[in-house]
N, C-alpha and C positions, 0 to 999 in steps of 0.2 A: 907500487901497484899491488893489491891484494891478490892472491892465489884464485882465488873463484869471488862469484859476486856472492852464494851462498853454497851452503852442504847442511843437508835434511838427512837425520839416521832415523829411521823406524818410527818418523812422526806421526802421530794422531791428536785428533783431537775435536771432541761432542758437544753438542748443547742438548740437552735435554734427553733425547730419541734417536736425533740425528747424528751421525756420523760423517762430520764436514773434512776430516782427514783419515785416511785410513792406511799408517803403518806406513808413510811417506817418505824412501830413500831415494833423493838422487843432489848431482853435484850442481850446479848454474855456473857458466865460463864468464870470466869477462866479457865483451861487447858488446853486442843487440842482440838480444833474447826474445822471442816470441811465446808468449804464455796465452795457449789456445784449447775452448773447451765453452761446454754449453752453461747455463746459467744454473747454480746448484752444483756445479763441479768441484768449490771449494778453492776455486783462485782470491776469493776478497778474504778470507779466512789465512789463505798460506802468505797475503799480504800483511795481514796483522799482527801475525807470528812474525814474520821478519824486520816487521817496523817497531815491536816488542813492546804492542797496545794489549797483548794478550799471551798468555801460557800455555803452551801444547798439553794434553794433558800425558801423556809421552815421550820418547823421543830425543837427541839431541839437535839444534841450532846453531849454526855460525853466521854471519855476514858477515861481509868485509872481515873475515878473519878474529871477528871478535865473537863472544859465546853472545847466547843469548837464552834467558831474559836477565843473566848477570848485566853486561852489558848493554842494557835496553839504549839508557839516554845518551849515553857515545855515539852507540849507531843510529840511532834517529838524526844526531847530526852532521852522519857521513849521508844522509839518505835525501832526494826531494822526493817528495809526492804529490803527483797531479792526481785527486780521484776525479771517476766520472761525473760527481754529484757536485754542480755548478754552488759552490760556496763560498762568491763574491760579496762585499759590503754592498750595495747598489745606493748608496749618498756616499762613498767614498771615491776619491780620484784613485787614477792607475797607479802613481807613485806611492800616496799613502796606503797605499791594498802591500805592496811588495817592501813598503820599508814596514809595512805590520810584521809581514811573517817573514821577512830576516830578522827582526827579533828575536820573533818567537823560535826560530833557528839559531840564537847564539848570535848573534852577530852582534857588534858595542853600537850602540846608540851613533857614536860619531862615523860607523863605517856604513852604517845601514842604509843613508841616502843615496852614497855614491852605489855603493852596490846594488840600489834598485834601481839609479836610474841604467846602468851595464847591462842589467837582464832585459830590460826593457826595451834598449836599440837593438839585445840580439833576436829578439823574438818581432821586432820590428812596428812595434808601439812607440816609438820617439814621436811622432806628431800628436800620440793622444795621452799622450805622460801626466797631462793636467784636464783628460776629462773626467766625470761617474761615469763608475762601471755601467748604470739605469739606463747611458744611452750607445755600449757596445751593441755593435752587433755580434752573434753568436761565434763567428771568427776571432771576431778580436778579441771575447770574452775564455776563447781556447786560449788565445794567446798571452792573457792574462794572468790564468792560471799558472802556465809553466812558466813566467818568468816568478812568480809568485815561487815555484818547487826550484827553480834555479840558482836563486838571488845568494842562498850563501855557499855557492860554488861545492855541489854534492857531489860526492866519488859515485855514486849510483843514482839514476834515475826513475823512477818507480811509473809509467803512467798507462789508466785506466783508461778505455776508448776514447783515446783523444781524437778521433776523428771523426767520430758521433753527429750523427745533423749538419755536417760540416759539406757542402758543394764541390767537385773533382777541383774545382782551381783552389782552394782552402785544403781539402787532402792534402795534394800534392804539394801545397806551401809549409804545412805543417808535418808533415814526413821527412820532406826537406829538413828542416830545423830540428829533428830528434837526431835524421843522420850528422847533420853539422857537429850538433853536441856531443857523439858519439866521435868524431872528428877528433874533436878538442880534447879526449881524454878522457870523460863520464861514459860510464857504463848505462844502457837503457834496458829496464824491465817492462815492454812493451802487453798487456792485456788486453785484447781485442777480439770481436768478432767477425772482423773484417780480413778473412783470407787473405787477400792483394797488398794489405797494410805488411803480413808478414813477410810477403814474399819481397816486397820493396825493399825492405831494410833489415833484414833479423837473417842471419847467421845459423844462428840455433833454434831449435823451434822443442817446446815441451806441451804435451797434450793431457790433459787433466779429462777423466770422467770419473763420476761418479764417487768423489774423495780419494783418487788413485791417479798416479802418473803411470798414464797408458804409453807414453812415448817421450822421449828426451835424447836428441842428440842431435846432427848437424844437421840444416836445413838438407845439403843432396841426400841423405839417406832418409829424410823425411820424405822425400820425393822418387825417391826410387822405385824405379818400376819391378812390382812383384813377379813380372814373369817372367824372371832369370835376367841376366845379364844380358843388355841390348846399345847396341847403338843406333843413333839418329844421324841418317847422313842425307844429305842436301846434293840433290843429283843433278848434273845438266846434261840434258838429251832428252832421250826417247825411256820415261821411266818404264811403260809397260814390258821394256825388253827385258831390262833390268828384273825388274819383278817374276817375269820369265824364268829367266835363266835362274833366279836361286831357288825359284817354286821347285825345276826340275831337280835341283841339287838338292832338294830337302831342307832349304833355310828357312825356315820362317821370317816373313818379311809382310809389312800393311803399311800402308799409304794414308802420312797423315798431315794434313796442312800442307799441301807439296812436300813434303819428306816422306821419305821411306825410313821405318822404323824396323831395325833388322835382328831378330834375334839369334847373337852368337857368343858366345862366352869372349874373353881380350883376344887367349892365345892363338883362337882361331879367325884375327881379323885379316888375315892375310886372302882368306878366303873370299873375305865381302868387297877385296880390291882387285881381287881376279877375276870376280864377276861381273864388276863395276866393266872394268877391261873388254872380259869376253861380249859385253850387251852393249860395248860401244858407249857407254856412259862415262862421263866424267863427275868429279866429284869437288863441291867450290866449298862443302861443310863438312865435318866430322864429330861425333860429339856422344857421350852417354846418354840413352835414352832415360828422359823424367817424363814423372807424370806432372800432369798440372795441380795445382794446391786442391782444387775441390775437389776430383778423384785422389787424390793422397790423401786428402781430413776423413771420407767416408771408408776407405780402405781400413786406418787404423782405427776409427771409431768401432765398426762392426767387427774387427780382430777383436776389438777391448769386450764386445759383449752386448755392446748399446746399440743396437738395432732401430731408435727413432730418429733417421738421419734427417729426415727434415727440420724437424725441432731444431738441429742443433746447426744449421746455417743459416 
């Protein structure tokens, strides 16, 4: 297994006027990675450099451990890529679509069938293996795709809002199937504007504005609440006593969702059990206080500088 799925040194890189990268370090872990950020952030640009259809004008590149754009065509074949821009045959069947691009992925002519019709039942197109794409519907036209990025068994999985237009019973089928794959040993580079996508399955989370990674590292510290060190604890009884008694002690404490969210550093959790105690409450949860994803996206966006939070959800 490779050390990381990528490492970026001081990447940049323009077209014209624009500056689609700008001076780009950081590391990508193995697993499910969530790559989040508004359109013009320069995520389909740091996809290109890595899939090594294009040259930083900067900077050092690795994936999977290999340089790049020395190693362009190696790494394209450790890689699948689902993009967002539907680029189906529509007079082709679902098998001839995926034994096209195991081809074009390296694969021998003699292994190409079998191998499309395996992506095929894992993405769970086995009954439609012999229809045209012309009469999927937009689910199974997702699902198409990635068995399409799958079929010659890629160490990384690269995909672009795969849940786009897609209905909550489709979401949930199709997140399902990047976590399975993720299961199985393939790395996911998940790109999406969909908050709840990340928080479903992604691990790490890196936030791109503006040709810059504003944030990169594990989802709980994505999520971390900025106002100091807090826990969330889930209380049975009488909360208002509770809330009481640590107002009088100086705790800061607020009421959210039935929990009480209590601001106190670890060493001093001994405190939030004494009070727990003294108010006659008992305690059935324990937990670090997080924020939820969309106050965590507008927290770090506005850190980063970019102040048109609506734009960017």
């Amino acid at each position: 297994m490779p050390s990381s799925l990528a490492s970026l040194q001081a990447v940049s890189k323009r077209f014209g006027d624009v500056e689609a990268l700008r001076g780009v370090t950081m590391t990508l872990p193995t697993g499910v990675v969530g790559l989040l950020g508004p359109n013009g952030a320069g995520k389909s640009t740091l996809f290109r450099l890595m899939l090594g259809l294009d040259r930083a004008d900067s900077g050092e590149i690795r994936v999977l451990d290999r340089s790049l754009p020395e190693d362009a065509v190696r790494v394209r074949g450790l890689i699948g890529y689902m993009p967002e821009d539907d680029s189906l045959f529509p007079d082709m069947t679902a098998t001839e679509q995926v034994v096209h691009a195991a081809q074009l992925s390296g694969v021998p002519a003699i292994d190409a069938t079998p191998r499309a019709h395996q992506a095929l039942d894992l993405v769970g197109l086995t009954d439609n293996r012999y229809r045209k794409a012309n009469g999927f519907s937009l689910g199974q036209r997702q699902r198409l795709r990635l068995a399409m990025a799958l079929c010659h068994g890629p160490q990384l999985l690269i995909v672009d809002e795969p849940t786009a237009g897609l209905d909550p019973d489709g979401r949930a089928q199709m997140l399902a199937l990047l976590a399975e794959i993720a299961k199985q040993g393939a790395s996911v580079l998940l790109s999406t504007h969909i908050l709840a996508d990340v928080e479903a399955i992604c691990s790490y989370v890196v936030l791109m504005t503006r040709g810059q990674v504003t944030f990169a590292g594990p989802m709980a510290r994505f999520r971390a609440s900025s106002g100091g060190p807090s826990f969330q604890v889930r209380p049975t009884g009488d909360v208002s006593k509770l809330l009481k008694v640590l107002a009088d002690r100086g705790i800061g404490a607020a009421l959210q969702d039935g929990d009480v969210v209590v601001q106190l550093p670890p060493e001093r959790v001994t405190e939030l059990w004494q009070a727990c105690a003294d108010a006659g409450v008992g305690v059935s949860g324990l937990k670090p206080a997080e924020e939820d994803m969309a106050s965590a996206f507008m927290r770090h966006v506005q850190g980063a500088g970019n102040l048109d939070v609506q734009r960017l959800l």
